[in-house]
SEMAR-791659 format. One record per residue (C-alpha): residue number from 1; residue in one letter; x, y, z. Coordinates in Angstrom, 2 decimals. Example, Ala and Ser with C-alpha at 12.3 -4.5 7.8 and 13.67 -1.06 7.14 Angstrom:
2
1;A;12.30;-4.50;7.80
2;S;13.67;-1.06;7.14
This chain:
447
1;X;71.68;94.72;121.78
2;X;75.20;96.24;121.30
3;X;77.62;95.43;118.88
4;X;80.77;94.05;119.91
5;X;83.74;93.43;117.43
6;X;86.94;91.15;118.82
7;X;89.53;91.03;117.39
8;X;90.75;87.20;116.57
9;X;91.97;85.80;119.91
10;X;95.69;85.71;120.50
11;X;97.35;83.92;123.08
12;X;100.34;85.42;123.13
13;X;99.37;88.80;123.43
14;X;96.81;87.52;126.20
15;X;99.82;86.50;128.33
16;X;101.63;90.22;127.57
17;X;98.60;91.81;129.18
18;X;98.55;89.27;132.01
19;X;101.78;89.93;132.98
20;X;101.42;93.06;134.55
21;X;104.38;94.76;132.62
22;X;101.88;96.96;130.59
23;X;101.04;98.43;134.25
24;X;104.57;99.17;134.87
25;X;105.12;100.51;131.74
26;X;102.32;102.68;131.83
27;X;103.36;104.19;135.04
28;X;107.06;104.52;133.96
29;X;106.39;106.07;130.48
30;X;103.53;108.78;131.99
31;X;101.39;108.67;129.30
32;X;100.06;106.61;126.06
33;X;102.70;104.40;124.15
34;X;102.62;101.68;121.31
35;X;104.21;98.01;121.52
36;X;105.67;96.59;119.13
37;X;106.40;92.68;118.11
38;X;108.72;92.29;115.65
39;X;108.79;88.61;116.06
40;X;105.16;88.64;114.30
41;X;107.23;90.71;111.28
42;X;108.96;87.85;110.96
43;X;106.72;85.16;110.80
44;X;104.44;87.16;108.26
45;X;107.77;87.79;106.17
46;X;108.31;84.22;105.90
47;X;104.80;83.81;104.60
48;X;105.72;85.58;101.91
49;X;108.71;83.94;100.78
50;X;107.28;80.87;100.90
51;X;104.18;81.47;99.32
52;X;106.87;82.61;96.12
53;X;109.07;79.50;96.72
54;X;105.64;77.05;97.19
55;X;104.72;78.91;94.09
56;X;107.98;78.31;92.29
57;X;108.58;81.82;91.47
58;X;111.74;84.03;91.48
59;X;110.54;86.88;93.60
60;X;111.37;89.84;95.87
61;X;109.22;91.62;99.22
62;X;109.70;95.02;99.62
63;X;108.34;96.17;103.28
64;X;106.08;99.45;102.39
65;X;107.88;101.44;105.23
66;X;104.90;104.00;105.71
67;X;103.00;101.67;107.47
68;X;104.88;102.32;110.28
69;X;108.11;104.55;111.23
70;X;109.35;102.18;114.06
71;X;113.14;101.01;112.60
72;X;112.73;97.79;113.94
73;X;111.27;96.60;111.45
74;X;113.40;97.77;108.65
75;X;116.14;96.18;111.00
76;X;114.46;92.94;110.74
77;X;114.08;93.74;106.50
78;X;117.97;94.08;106.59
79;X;119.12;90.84;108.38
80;X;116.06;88.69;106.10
81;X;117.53;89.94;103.20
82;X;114.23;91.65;102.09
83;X;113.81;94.69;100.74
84;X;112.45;98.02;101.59
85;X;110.18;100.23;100.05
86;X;110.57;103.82;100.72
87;X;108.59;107.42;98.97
88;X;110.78;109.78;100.38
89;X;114.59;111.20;101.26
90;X;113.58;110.53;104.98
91;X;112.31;106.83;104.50
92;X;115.07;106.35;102.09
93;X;118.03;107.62;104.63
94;X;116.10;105.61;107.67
95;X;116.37;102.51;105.79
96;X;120.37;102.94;104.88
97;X;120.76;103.93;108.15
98;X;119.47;100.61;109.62
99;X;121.48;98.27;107.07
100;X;119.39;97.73;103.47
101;X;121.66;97.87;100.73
102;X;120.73;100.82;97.82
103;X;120.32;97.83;95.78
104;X;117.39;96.59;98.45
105;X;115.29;99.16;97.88
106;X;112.44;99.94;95.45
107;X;111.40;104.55;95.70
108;X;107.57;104.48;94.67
109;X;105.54;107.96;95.33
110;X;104.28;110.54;92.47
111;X;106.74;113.37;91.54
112;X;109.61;112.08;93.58
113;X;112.24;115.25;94.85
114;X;115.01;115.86;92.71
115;X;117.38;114.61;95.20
116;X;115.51;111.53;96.21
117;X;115.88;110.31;92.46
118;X;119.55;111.80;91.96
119;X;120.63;109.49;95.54
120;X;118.40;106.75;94.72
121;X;120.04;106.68;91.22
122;X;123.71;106.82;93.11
123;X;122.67;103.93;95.72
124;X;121.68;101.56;93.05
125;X;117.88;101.57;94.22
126;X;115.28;100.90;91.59
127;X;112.93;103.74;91.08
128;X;109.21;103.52;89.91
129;X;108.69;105.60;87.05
130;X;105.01;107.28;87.38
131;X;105.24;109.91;84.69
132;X;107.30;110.78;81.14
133;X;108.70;114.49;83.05
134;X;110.00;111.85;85.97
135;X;111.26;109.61;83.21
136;X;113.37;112.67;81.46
137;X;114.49;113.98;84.92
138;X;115.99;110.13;85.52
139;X;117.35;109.99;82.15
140;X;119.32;113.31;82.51
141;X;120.91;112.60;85.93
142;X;124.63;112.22;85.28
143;X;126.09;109.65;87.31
144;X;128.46;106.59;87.42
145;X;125.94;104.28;86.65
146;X;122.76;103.97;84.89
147;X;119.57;104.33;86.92
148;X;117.38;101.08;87.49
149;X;113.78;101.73;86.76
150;X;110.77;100.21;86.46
151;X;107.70;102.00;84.78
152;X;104.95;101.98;86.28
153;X;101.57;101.72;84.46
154;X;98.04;103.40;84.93
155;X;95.50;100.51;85.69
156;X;92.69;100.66;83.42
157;X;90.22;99.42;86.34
158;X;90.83;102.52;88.21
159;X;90.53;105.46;85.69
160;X;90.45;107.95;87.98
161;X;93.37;106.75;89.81
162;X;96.64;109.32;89.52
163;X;99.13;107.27;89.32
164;X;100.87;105.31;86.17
165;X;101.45;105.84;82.66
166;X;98.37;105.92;79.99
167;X;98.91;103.42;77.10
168;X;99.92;106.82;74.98
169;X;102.58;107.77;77.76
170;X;103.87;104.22;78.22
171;X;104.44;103.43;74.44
172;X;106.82;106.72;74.34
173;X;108.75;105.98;77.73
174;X;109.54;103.00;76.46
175;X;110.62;104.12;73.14
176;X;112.79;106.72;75.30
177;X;114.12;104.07;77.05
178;X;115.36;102.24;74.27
179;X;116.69;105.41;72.66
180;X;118.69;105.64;76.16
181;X;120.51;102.74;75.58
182;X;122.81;102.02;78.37
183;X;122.11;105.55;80.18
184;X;119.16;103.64;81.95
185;X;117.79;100.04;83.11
186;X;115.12;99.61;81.96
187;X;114.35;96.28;84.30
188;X;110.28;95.96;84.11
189;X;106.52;97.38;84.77
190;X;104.55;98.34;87.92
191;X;101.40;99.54;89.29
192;X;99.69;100.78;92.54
193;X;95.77;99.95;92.87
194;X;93.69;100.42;95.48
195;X;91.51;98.35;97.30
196;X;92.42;94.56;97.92
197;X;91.02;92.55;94.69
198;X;92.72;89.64;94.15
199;X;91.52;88.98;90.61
200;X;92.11;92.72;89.63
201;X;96.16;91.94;90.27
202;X;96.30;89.11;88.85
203;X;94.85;89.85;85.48
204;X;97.17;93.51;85.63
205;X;99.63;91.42;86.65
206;X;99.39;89.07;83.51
207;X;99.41;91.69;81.48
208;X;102.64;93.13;82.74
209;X;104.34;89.62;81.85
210;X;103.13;90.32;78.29
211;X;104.60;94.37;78.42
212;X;107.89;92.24;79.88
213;X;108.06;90.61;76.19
214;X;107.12;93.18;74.37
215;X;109.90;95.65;75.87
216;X;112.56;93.20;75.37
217;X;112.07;93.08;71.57
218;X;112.86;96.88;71.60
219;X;116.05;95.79;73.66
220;X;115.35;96.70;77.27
221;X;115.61;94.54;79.69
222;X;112.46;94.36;81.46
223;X;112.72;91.22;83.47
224;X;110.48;91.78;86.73
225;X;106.74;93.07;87.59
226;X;105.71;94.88;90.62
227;X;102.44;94.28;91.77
228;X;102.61;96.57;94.89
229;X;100.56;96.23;98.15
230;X;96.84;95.54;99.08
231;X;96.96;92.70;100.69
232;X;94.44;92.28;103.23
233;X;94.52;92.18;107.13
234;X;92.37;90.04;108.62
235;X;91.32;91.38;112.11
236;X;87.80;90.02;112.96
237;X;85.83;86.83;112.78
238;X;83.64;86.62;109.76
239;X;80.11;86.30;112.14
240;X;81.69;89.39;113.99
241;X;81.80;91.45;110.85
242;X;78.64;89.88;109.33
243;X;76.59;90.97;112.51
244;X;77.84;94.56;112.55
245;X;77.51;95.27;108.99
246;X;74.31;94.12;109.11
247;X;73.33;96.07;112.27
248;X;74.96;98.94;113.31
249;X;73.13;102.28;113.18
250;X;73.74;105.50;114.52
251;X;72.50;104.45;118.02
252;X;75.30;102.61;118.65
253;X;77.56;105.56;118.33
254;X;78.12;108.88;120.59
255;X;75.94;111.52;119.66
256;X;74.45;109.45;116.82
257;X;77.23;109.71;114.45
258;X;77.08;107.91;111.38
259;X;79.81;106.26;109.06
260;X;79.17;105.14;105.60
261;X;79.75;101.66;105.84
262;X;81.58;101.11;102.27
263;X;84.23;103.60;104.32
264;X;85.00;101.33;107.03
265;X;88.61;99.21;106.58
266;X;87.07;95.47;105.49
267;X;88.36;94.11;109.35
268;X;87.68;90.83;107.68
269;X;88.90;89.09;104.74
270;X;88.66;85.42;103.93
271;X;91.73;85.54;101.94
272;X;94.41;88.33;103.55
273;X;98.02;88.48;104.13
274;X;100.41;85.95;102.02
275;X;97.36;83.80;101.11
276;X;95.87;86.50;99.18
277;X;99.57;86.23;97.39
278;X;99.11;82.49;97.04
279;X;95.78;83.25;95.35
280;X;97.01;85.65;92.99
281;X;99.71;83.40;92.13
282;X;97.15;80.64;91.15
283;X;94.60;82.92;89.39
284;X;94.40;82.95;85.72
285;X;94.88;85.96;83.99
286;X;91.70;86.63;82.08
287;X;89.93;83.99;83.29
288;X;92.29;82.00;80.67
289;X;95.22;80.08;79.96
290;X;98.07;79.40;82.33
291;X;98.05;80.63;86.13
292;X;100.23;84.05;86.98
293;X;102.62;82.00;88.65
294;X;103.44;80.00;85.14
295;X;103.23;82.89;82.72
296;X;105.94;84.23;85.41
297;X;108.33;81.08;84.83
298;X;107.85;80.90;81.15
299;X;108.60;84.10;80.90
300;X;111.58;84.67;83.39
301;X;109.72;87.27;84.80
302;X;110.53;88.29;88.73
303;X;107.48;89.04;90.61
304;X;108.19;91.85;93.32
305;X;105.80;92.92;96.00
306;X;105.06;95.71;98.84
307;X;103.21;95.18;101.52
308;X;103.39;97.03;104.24
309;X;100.06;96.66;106.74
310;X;100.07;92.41;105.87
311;X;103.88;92.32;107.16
312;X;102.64;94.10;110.57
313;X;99.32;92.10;111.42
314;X;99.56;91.66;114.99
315;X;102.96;93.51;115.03
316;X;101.84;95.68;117.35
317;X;99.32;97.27;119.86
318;X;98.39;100.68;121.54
319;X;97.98;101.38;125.05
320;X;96.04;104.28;126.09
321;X;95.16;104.80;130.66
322;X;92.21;105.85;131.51
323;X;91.95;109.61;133.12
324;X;88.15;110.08;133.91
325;X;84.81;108.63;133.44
326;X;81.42;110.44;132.46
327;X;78.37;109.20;132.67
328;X;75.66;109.83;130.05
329;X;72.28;109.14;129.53
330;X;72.45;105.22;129.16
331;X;76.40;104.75;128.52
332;X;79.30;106.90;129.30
333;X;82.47;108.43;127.85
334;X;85.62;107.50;128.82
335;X;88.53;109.61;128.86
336;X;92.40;108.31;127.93
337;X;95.45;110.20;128.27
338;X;96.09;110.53;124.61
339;X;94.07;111.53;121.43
340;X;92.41;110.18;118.66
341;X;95.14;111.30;116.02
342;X;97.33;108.25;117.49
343;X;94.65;106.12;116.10
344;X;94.69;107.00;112.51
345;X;91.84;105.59;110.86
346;X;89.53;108.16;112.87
347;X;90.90;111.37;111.03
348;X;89.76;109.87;107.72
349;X;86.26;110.54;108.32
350;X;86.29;106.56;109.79
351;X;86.86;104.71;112.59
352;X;89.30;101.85;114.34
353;X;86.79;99.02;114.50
354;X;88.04;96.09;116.63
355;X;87.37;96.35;120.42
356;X;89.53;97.82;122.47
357;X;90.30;95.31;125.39
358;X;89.97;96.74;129.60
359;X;92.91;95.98;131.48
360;X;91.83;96.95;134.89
361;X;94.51;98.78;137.22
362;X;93.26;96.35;140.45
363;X;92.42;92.90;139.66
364;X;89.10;91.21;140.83
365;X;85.66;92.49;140.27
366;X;82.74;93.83;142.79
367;X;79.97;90.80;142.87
368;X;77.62;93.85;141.72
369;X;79.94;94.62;138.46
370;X;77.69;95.54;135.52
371;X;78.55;95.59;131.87
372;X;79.30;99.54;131.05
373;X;78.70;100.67;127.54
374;X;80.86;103.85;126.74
375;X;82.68;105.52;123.96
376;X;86.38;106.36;124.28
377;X;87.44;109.89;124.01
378;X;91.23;111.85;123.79
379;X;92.35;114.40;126.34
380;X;92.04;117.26;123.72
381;X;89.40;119.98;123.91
382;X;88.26;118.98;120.67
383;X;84.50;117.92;120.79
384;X;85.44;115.89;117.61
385;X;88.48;113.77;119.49
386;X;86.60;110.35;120.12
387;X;89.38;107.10;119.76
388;X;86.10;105.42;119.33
389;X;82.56;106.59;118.65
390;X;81.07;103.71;118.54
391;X;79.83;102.52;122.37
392;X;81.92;99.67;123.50
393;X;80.46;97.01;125.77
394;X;83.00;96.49;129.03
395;X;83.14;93.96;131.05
396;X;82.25;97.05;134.33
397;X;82.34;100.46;134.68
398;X;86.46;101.41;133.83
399;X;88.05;103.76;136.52
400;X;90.81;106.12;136.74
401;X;94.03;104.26;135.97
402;X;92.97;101.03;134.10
403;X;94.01;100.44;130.64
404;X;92.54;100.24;127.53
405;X;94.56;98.50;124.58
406;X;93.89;98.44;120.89
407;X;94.63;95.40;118.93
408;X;96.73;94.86;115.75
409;X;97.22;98.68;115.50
410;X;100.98;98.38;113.89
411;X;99.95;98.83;110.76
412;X;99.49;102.35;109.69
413;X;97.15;103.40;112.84
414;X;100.23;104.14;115.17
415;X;102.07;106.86;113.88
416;X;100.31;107.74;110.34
417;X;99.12;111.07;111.68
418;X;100.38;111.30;115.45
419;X;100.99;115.07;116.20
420;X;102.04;116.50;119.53
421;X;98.74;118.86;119.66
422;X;98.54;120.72;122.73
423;X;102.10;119.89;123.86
424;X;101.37;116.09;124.55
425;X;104.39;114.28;123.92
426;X;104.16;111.56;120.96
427;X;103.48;108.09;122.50
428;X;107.00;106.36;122.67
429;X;107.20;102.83;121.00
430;X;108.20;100.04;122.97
431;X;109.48;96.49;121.59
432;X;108.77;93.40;123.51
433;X;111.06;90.67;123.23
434;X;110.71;87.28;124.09
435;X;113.75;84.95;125.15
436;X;112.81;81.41;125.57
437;X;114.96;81.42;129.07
438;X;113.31;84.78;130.34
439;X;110.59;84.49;133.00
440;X;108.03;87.23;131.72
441;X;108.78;89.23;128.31
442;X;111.35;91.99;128.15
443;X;111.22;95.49;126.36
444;X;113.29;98.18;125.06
445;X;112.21;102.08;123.55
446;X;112.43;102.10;120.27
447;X;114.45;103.76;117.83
């Protein structure tokens, strides 16, 4: 039997593909393009914020911009009054350009440029610290006004991560710090971990509250924690996932391929988005003593976060037409008019789970209409370009012309590695807009 893998249903997005206006868009673009929702941004924003407020915590959200490079979003950041998180002079200058104060923004990334941290310094952003020749680059910019840092700390659970400050390195950029005096502010802690354990940030977390006390005795500041991103998307029933774990093989793939299956993106998560925040918020640190969420009130600690992927779930979708059909022995391969590097996931040795959905170019079905199993290839002469390996079940055969749309792809799959190999233009973005007196949705390209 073949695996199928839905993504959660959606109403909303089932009337957008009823409508007929990805059709017409399809024709009028000529080629592939992403849509985008930035209504969704907004509701999963608010989750956020109200997951600190329920929570009674001071806190900040920082969109991680590199999930996507669409400026809507950032727009929608800059009238919210949230912040932005940026890694580079690009992201940084995008996000000024579309209306986030300097103050509103929080530079992570290793090894940052000299003139992202001299312009970062100058705009008032603060500026995660990940190593003691960043730190003495910081302290020796000479500018109006001290730099805002925070410094950001190696997790022990992940040794051989490469980013943070060993416990050797953080004792002496603190000590530098406080030798600085008023050349720097020196406002708190950080750290980036992979992976999407709950209880792994909160007990990191708690022990960033106790760093927070232990700086201020040496007379810094240090009066917020970041805890970063990895907060789960939750893109699949849990039966869904269960069943494919459990059963997929390298039948159910073109040419047999086969994925490790600790590689795959966990399309499920019981806890994801700003209830994963809620939970860390109410675990205890250690196993012990008062939640995060207290130890953050006693100690008038700010809690700042970054998500990036969790602020974009079901932000977005991409929209790829069908060119040709091929039949195989048993299923077939599908051709669309883009390529797999517009789905990102596949160029990390991977692959973009959730089932694409048919939207057929002529509506009604022949009474002898079969379910077609076929794998979805990109227009490139690349034997390795496959959108998706695995061999979806359709509804019928597809045919020249008929869509094929990928769910919940706004975070990180739309643009992470997009290249315009063999002259194919990028696929444009597209935001669809809703006005409560407006008939069918409306849309404008993106900037």
């Amino acid at each position: 039997m073949a695996l199928t893998l839905p993504a959660h249903p959606d109403p909303d997005t089932d009337r957008l593909h009823d409508s007929g206006l990805l059709t017409e868009l399809a024709h009028g673009l000529g080629g592939p393009f992403h849509y985008l929702l930035p209504d969704r941004f907004d509701t999963n924003l608010a989750a956020f914020q109200a997951a600190l407020a329920d929570a009674g915590v001071e806190g900040r959200v920082y969109y991680a911009k590199k999930a996507n490079k669409a400026g809507v979003f950032i727009d929608r950041c800059a009238a919210a009054g949230a912040g932005v998180d940026v890694a580079s002079l690009g992201e940084l200058r995008e996000a000024l350009g579309h209306g986030v104060r300097g103050e509103d923004l929080v530079v992570t990334g290793p090894a940052k440029a000299e003139a992202l941290l001299r312009i970062a310094a100058q705009q008032g952003a603060l500026i995660a610290v990940d190593a003691l020749d960043e730190l003495d680059r910081v302290l020796n910019l000479d500018l109006p006004r001290p730099p805002r840092v925070l410094l950001r700390v190696h997790p022990p659970t992940q040794p051989n991560s490469r980013f943070g400050l060993g416990e050797a390195d953080l004792d002496e950029a603190m000590r530098d710090c406080a030798e600085a005096g008023d050349r720097v502010r020196t406002e708190g802690f950080g750290f980036h971990l992979s992976g999407y354990d709950v209880r792994q940030r909160a007990d990191l977390a708690g022990e960033l509250v106790d760093l927070c006390l232990k700086a201020r005795v040496l007379g810094l500041r240090a009066d917020r924690i970041s805890i970063g991103g990895g907060f789960a998307v939750d893109y699949v029933p849990a039966d869904a996932w269960r069943q494919f774990l459990d059963r997929q093989h390298p039948g159910d793939y073109h040419a047999g391929k086969q994925f490790t299956v600790g590689d795959f993106y966990p399309y499920h998560s019981p806890v994801a988005g700003a209830e994963a925040l809620r939970a860390i918020l109410a675990a205890r640190p250690a196993r012990s003593g008062p939640t995060l969420a207290e130890r953050l009130r006693r100690a008038a600690v700010m809690l700042l976060l970054e998500p990036g992927r969790a602020l974009l779930d079901r932000a977005g979708a991409s929209v790829f037409t069908v060119q040709g059909v091929k039949d195989r022995d048993g299923y077939g391969i599908v051709t669309v008019d883009g390529t797999s590097l517009s789905l990102s996931e596949q160029w990390f040795d991977s692959e973009y789970l959730p089932d694409p959905r048919l939207l057929p170019v002529r509506t009604g079905l022949p009474h002898d209409s079969a379910p077609y199993r076929a794998s979805i290839a990109g227009a490139s002469c690349l034997d390795s370009d496959f959108l998706t390996w695995r061999k979806i079940v359709f509804p019928r055969r597809p045919q020249g012309g008929d869509l094929l749309v990928y769910p919940n792809t706004a975070g990180y799959q739309m643009d992470s590695n997009e290249s315009p190999f063999h002259e194919l233009p990028l696929p444009p973005k597209v935001v669809i807009d809703h006005p409560e007196a407006a008939a069918r949705p409306r849309w404008r390209l993106a900037l």
